[in-house]
C-alpha positions in Angstrom: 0.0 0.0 0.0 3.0 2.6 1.1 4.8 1.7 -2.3 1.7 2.8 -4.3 1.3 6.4 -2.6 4.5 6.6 -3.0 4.1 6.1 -6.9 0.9 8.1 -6.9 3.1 11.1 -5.2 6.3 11.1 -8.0 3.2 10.8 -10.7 2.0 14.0 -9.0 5.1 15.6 -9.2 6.2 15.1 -12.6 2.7 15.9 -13.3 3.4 19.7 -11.9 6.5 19.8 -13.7 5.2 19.0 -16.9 2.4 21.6 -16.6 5.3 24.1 -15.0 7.3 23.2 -18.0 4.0 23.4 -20.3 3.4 26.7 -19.2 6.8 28.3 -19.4 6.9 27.4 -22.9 3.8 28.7 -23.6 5.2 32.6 -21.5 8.5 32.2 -24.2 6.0 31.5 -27.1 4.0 34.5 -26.4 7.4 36.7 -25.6 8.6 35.9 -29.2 5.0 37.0 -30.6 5.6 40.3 -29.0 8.9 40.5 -30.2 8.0 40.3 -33.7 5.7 42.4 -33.3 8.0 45.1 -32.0 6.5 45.5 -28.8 10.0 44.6 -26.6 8.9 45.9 -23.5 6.0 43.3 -22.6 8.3 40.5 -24.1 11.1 42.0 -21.4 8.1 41.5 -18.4 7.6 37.9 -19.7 11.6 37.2 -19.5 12.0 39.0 -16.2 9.2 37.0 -15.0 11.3 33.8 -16.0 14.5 34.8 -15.1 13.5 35.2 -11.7 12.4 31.6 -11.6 15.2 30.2 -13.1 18.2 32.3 -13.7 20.7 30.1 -15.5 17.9 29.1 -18.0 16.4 32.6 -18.6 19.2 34.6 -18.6 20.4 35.1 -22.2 16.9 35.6 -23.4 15.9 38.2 -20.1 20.1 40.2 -20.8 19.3 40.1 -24.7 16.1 42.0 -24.4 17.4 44.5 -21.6 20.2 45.5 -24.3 17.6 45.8 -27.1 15.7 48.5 -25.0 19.4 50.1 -24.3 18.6 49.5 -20.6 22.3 49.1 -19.9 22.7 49.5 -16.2 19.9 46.4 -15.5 21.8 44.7 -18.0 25.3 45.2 -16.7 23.7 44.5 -12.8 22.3 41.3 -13.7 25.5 40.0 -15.7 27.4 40.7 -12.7 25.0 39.3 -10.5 25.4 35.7 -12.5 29.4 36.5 -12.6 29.2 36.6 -9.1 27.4 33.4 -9.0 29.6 31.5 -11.0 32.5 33.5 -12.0 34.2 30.8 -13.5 31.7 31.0 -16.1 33.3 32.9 -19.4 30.1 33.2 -21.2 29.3 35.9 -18.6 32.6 37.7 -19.3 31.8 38.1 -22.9 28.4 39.2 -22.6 29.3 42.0 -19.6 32.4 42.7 -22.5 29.7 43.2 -25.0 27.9 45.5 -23.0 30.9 48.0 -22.1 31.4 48.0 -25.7 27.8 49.5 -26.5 27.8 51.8 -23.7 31.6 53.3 -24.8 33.8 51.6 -22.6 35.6 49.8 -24.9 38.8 49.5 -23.1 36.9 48.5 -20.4 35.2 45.6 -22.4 39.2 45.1 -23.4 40.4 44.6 -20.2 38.1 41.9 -19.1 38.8 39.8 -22.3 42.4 40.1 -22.2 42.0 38.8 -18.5 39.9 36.2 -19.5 42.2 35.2 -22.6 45.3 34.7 -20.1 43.2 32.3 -18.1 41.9 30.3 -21.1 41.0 26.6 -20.2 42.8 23.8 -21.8 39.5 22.7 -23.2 39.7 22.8 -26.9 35.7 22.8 -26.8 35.4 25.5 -24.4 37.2 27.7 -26.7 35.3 27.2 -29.8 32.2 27.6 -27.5 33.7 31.0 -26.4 34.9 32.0 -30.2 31.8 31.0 -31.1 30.0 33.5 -28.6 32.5 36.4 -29.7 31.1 35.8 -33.0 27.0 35.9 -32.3 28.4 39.1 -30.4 29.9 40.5 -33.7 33.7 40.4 -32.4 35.4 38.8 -34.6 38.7 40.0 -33.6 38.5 38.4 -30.4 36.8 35.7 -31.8 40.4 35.3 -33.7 42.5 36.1 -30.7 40.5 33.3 -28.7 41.2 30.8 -31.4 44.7 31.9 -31.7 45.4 32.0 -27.9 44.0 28.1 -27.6 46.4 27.0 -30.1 49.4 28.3 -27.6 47.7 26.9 -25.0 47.2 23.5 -25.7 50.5 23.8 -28.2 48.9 22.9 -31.4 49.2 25.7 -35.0 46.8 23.1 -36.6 44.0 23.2 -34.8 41.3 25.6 -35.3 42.4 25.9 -38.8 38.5 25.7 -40.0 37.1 28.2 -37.7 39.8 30.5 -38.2 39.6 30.0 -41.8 35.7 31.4 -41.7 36.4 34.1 -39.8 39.6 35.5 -41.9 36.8 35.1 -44.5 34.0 37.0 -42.6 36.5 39.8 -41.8 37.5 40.0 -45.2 41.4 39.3 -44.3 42.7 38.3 -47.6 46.8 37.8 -46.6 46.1 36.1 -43.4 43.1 33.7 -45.1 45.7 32.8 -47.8 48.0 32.2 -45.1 46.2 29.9 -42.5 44.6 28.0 -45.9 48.2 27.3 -46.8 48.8 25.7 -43.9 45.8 23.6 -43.3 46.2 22.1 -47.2 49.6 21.2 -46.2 48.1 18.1 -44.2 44.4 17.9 -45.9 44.9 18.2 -49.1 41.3 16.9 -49.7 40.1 20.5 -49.2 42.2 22.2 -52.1 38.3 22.6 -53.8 37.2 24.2 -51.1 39.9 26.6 -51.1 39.6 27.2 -54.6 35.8 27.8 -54.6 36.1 30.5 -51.5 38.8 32.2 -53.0 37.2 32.8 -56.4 34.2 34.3 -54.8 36.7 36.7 -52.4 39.2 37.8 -55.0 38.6 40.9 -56.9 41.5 40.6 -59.3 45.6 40.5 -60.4 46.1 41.9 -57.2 44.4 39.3 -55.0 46.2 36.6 -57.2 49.4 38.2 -57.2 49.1 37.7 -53.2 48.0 34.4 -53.3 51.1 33.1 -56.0 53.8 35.2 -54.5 52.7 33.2 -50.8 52.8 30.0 -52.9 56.4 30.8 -54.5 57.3 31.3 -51.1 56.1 27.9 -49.8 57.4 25.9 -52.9 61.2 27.2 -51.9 61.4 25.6 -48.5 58.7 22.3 -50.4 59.4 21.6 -53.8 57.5 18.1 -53.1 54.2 20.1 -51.9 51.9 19.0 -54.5 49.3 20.7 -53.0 50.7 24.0 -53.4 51.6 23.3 -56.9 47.9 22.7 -58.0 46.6 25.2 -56.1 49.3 27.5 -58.3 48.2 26.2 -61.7 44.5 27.0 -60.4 45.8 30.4 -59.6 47.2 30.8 -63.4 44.3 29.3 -65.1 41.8 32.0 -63.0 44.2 34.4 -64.7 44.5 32.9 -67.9 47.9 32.6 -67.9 47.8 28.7 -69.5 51.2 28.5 -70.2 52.4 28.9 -66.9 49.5 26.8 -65.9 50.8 24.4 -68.1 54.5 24.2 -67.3 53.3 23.8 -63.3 51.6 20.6 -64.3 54.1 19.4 -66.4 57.1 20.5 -63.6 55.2 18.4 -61.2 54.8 15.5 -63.6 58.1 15.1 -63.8 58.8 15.3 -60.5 56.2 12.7 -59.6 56.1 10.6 -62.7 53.0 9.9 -62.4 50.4 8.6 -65.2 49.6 12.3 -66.3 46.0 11.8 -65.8 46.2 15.5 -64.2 47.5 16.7 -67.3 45.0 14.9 -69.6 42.2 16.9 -67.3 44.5 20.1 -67.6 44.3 20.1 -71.0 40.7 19.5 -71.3 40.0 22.5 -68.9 42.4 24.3 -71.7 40.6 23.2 -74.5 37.6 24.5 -73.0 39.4 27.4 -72.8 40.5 27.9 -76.5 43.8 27.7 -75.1 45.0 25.6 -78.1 48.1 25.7 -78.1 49.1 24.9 -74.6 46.6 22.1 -74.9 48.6 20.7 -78.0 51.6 21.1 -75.9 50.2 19.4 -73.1 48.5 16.5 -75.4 52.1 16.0 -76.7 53.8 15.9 -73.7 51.7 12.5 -72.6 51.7 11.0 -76.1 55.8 11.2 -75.5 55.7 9.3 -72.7 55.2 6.4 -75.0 52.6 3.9 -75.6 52.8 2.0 -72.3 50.8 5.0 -71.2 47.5 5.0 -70.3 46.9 8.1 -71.6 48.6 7.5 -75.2 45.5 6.6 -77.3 43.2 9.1 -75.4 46.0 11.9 -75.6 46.7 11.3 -79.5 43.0 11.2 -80.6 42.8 14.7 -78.1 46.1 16.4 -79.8 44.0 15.7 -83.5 41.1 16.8 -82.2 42.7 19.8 -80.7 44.5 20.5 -83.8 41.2 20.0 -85.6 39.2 22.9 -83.6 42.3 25.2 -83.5 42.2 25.0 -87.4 38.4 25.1 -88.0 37.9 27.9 -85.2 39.9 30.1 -87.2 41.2 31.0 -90.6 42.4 27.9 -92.2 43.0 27.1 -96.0 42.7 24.0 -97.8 46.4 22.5 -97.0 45.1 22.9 -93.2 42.5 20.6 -93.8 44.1 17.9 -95.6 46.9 17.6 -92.6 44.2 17.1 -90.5 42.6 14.3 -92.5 46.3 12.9 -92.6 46.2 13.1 -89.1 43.2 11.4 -88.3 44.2 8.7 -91.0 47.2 7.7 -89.5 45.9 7.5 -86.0 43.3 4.9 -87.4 46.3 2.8 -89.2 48.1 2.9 -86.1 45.4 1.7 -83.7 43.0 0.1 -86.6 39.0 1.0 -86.4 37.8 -0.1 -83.5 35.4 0.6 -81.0 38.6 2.9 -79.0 38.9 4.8 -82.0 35.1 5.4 -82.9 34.9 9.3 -81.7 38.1 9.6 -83.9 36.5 8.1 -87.2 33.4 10.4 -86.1 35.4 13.4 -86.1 37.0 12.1 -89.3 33.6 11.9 -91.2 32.8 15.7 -89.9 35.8 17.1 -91.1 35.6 15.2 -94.6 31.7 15.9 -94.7 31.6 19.9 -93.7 34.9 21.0 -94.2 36.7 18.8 -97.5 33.2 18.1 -99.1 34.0 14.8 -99.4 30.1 13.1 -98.2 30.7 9.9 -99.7 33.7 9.1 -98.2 32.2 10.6 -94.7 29.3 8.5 -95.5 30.6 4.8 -95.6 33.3 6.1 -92.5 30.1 6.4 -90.6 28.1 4.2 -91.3 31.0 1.9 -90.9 31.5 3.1 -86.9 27.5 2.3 -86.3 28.5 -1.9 -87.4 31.5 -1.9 -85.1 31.0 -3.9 -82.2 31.3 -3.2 -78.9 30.6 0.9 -79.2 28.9 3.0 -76.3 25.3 3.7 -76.7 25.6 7.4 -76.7 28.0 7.2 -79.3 26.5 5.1 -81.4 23.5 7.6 -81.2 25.4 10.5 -81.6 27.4 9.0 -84.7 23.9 7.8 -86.5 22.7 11.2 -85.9 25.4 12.7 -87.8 24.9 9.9 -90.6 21.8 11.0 -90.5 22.9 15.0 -91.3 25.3 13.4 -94.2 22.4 11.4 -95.6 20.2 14.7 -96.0 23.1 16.7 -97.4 23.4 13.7 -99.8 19.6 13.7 -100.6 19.0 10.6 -98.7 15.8 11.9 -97.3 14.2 8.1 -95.8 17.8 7.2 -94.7 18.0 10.1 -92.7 14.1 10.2 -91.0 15.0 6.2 -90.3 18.6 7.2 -88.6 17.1 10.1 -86.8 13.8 7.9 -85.6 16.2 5.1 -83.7 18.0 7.8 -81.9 14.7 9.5 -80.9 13.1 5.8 -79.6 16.0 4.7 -77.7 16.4 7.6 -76.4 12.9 9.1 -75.0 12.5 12.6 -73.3 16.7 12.8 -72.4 18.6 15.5 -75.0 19.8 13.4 -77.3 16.5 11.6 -78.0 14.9 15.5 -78.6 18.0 16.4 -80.4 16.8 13.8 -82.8 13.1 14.9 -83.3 14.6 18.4 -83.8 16.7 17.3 -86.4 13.8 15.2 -88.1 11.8 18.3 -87.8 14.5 20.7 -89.4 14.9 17.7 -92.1 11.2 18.2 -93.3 11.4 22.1 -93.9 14.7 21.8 -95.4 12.7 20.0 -97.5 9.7 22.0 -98.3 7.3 19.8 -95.5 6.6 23.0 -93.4 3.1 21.8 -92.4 4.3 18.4 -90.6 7.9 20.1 -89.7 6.0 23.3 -87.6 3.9 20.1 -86.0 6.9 18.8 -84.5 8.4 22.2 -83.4 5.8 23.3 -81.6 6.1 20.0 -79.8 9.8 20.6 -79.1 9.3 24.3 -78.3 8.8 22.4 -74.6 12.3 20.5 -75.1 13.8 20.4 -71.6 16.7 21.3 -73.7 16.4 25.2 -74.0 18.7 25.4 -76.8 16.7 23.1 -78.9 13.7 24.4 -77.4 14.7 28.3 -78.4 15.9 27.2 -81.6 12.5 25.2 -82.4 10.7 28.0 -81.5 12.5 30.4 -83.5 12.0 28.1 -86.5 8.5 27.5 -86.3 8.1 31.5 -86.2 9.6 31.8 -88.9 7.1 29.3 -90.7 4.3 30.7 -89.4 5.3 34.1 -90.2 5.9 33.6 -93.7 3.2 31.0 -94.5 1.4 34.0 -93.4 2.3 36.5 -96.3 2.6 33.3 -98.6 0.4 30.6 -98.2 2.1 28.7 -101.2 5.4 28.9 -99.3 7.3 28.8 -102.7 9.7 31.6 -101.5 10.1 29.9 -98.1 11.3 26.7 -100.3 14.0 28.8 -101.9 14.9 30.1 -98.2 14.7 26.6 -96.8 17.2 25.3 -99.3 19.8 28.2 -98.7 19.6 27.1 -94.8 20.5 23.7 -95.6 23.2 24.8 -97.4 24.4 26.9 -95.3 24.0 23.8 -92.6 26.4 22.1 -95.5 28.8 24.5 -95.1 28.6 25.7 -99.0 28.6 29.3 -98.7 29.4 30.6 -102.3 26.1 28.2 -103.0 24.0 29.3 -100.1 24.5 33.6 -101.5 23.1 32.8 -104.6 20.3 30.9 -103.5 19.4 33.2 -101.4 19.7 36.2 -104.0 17.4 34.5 -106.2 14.6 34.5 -103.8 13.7 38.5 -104.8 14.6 38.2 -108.0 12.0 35.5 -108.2 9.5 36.4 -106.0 9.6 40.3 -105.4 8.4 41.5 -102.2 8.1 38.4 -100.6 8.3 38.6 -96.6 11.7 37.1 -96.3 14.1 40.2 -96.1 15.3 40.0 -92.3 15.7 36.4 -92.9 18.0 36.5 -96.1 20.1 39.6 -93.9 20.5 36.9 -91.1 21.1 34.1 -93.2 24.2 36.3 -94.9 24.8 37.1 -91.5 25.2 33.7 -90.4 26.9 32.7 -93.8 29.9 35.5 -92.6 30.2 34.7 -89.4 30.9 31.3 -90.6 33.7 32.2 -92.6 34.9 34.2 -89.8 34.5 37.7 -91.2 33.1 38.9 -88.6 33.2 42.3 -89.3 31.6 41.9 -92.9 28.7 40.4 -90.4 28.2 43.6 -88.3 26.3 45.9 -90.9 24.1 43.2 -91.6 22.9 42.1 -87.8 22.8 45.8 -87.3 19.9 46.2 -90.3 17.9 43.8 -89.0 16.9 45.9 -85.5 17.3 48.8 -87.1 14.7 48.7 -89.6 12.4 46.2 -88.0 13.3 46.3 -84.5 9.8 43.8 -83.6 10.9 41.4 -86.1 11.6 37.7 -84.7 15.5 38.2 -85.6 15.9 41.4 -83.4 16.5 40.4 -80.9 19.0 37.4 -82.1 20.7 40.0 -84.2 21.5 41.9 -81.0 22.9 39.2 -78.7 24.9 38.1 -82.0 26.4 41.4 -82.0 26.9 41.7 -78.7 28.8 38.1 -78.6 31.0 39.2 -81.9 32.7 42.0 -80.3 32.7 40.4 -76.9 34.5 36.5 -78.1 35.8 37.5 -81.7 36.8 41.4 -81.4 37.5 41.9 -78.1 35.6 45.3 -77.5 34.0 44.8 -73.9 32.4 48.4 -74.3 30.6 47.6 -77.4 29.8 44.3 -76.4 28.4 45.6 -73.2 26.1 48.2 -74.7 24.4 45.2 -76.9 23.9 43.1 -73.9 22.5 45.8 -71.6 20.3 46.6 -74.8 18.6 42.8 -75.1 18.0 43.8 -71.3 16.2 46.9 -71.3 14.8 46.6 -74.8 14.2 42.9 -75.5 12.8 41.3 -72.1 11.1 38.5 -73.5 14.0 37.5 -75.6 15.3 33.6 -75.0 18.6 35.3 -74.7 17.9 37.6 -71.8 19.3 35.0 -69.3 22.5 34.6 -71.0 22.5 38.5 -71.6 22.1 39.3 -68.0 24.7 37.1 -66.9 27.3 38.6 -69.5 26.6 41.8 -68.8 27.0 41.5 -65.2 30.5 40.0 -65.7 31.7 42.8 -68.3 30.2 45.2 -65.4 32.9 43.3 -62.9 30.2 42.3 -60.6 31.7 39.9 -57.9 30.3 36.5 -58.3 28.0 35.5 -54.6 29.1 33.1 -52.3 
């Protein structure tokens, strides 16, 4: 009988201290509400109400308010009050520091933390804690000094590294960041990403960089073996697009390692990217010399062609160019025969000797002679029978090229590749006067999750609409449709006098802005990019609404940004798709240049 009162009497008294606890969560719920709602005061009653009850719980809540409503002697009282009460307790320190600070006594607030620092516990989680609270109270220098003054203490210079290196970043102390990352990467090299990514979004420029490789030289003297230090070194030369010196790191390091070069074979990619041809060339070279025991030798030789390959197409190239290249890509096949490992090379091959030599048949069989071999990666094998498929139109192999583009498109359902395919079935139909069926399947692809092939189906099936409008029989359209594909055929001479003949045989047809950016196109094609200018500059001139305006803008802005290197020009056509063309598909892309030509810092 005793033992169940005394169970009925605990069940009474956790009873009253859950209702007790109940109800003091309900007192801070409703102190928060009045906070929000700016009314401090009764939200201060609430927490001095609480305090009273229970200090150590209520405390930070009750001091916080008192310093919102600047009542700094109840603050300062009741700080001391708990210091007195536990005045080993350092969160008190920093909070009665906080509040000499906001009344002007800094030196004050000053002398308590230097007193405090000098008695720091040997607790390394006691002084994050107390870093930590320097922080929330917007003292980061102390919030340094703390972290700096435990590392003395408990005779460690690697600990703390992370905290420290947030802080340096928070304060905006660039030397001292670079410094303390520097050392931390000497022993986790795992975070040189990290590194990278935080300083690109805090450095404003040569300066920053400068900093940054002139604390790296510095390093490398007294640790030529660091190979942190190195990469973090070619990252700094590739952010300032200095790719030879990028390059020559990478292959310094190489040799000092010997290792596989598979940092090199990425190197060059990343300078490929870059248009940085010939360093990449150099770079390919360097790993196809280190013999054919390499792992990398195939992959760098087909990469060295292909390199070769967009350095000569990119720019101005004549016929003995060309031919080298085929050479090239010839002998690479006799060396390592044609095989599934040398399938992207015969693709490139048939490009090149389809678009660029004229040579269809021979791109033709080369083609469809990769889609038999055995053994070849899907994506490939899709991407080759879609450029069979482009070679069979050119060649007037209409039903080879719908069959082609129909496999890719149904083994490939709603991915890129698979709408890639329907787009190109679609462009295959108007190229060849079907504008009825091929504006059926634009206006299905004008959804493409892919929003080039969506803003490039849309545009297209505009520009059927629009002149099926003015011409139901389409017969000038025809003329234009055939001048597009051979401008897709890369035969320009051809192309110009199609496209000439379209007024001479049907005068005041609809089609002017689309011959103007058709010659545009042509021109910028041939790389005469400044022959392209006065024609992109017609088109929004005169017909500023028109459904190339807009194109003919961001075109012009990307000419003299990429090709001409006028920033200012290029930054007045970008800001002009912005203010004038806001519905544009380009505007995206627009705002993004523009803001980079402006020199806005990228977020964090």
């Amino acid at each position: 009988m005793k033992m169940r009162w005394f169970l009925i009497f605990l069940l009474l008294i956790a009873f009253g201290c859950c209702q007790k606890t109940l109800a003091q969560g309900n007192e801070m719920q409703l102190a928060a509400q009045y906070l929000a709602i700016g009314d401090a005061q009764k939200a201060l009653d609430i927490y001095q109400t609480l305090f009273r009850n229970d200090n150590d719980t209520y405390y930070p809540y009750y001091v916080k308010c008192l310093i919102s409503l600047k009542k700094f002697d109840e603050a300062e009282s009741v700080t001391k009050k708990m210091l007195r009460k536990e005045p080993d307790n350092r969160s008190y320190v920093i909070t009665l520091g906080a509040i000499y600070t906001q009344t002007g006594n800094a030196d004050k607030a000053k002398q308590l933390y230097d007193a405090m620092l000098e008695k720091l516990p040997a607790d390394a989680g006691m002084i994050t804690m107390l870093a930590g609270q320097f922080y929330q109270n917007a003292n980061i220098d102390y919030a340094i000094k703390t972290l700096q003054q435990g590392r003395k203490i408990l005779n460690d210079e690697h600990l703390f590294s992370y905290e420290l290196i947030t802080l340096y970043r928070f304060k905006g102390d660039k030397p001292t960041l670079v410094e303390e990352y520097l050392n931390f990467l000497a022993t986790n090299p795992e975070y040189l990403n990290a590194a990278e990514n935080t300083m690109s979004n805090i450095f404003e420029g040569e300066t920053d960089y400068g900093m940054l490789r002139s604390a790296l030289y510095k390093r490398l003297q007294k640790d030529t073996q660091q190979a942190t230090y190195v990469s973090l070194l070619i990252w700094q030369f590739l952010q300032q697009k200095d790719f030879d010196q990028a390059l020559n790191q990478a292959l310094a390091l190489n040799r000092r390692t010997n290792d596989d070069g598979g940092s090199i074979f990425d190197l060059c990619h990343t300078l490929m990217n870059n248009l940085a041809y010939d360093a990449a060339e150099r770079g390919y070279q360097f790993l196809v010399d280190k013999g054919n025991k390499n792992p990398y030798y195939l992959p760098a030789k087909m990469e060295l062609i292909n390199t070769k390959s967009e350095r000569i197409t990119s720019g101005k190239y004549v016929q003995a160019d060309l031919t080298d290249l085929e050479k090239s890509y010839n002998d690479l096949l006799t060396e390592f025969g044609r095989n599934a490992n040398t399938a992207f090379a015969m693709q490139r091959l048939a490009i090149l000797e389809a678009f660029k030599l004229h040579k269809t048949t021979e791109a033709q069989k080369l083609l469809e002679e990769v889609i038999n071999l055995p053994n070849i990666k899907p994506e490939t094998l899709a991407e080759c029978k879609l450029d069979l498929g482009d070679i069979y139109l050119i060649n007037h192999n209409k039903w080879d090229a719908i069959l082609l583009y129909g496999q890719v498109e149904k083994d490939f359902p709603n991915t890129n590749i698979g709408q890639d395919a329907k787009f190109r079935n679609a462009k295959m139909a108007y190229y060849t006067g079907d504008f009825e069926w091929a504006k059926r399947e634009l206006d299905v692809l004008k959804a493409a999750t892919s929003q080039l092939i969506a803003n490039d189906a849309l545009n297209l099936s505009l520009l059927i609409t629009d002149n099926l409008a003015a011409d139901s029989s389409g017969n000038a359209l025809k003329i234009y449709s055939r001048a597009d594909l051979l401008i897709f055929a890369q035969e320009p001479e051809k192309a110009v006098q199609t496209l000439d003949s379209i007024d001479i045989k049907y005068p005041n047809n609809a089609l002017s802005n689309d011959i103007l950016m058709a010659k545009a196109r042509i021109l910028i094609q041939q790389k005469s990019y400044t022959d392209a200018i006065p024609l992109l500059k017609k088109i929004y001139e005169t017909h500023p609404d028109n459904l190339w305006a807009d194109d003919a803008v961001f075109m012009l802005g990307d000419i003299y940004d990429n090709q001409l290197n006028d920033k200012a020009q290029a930054k007045t056509y970008y800001q002009k798709i912005i203010t004038d063309y806001p519905g544009s598909l380009w505007i995206n892309e627009a705002r993004k240049r523009f803001r980079i030509l402006r020199g806005d810092q990228p977020t964090s």
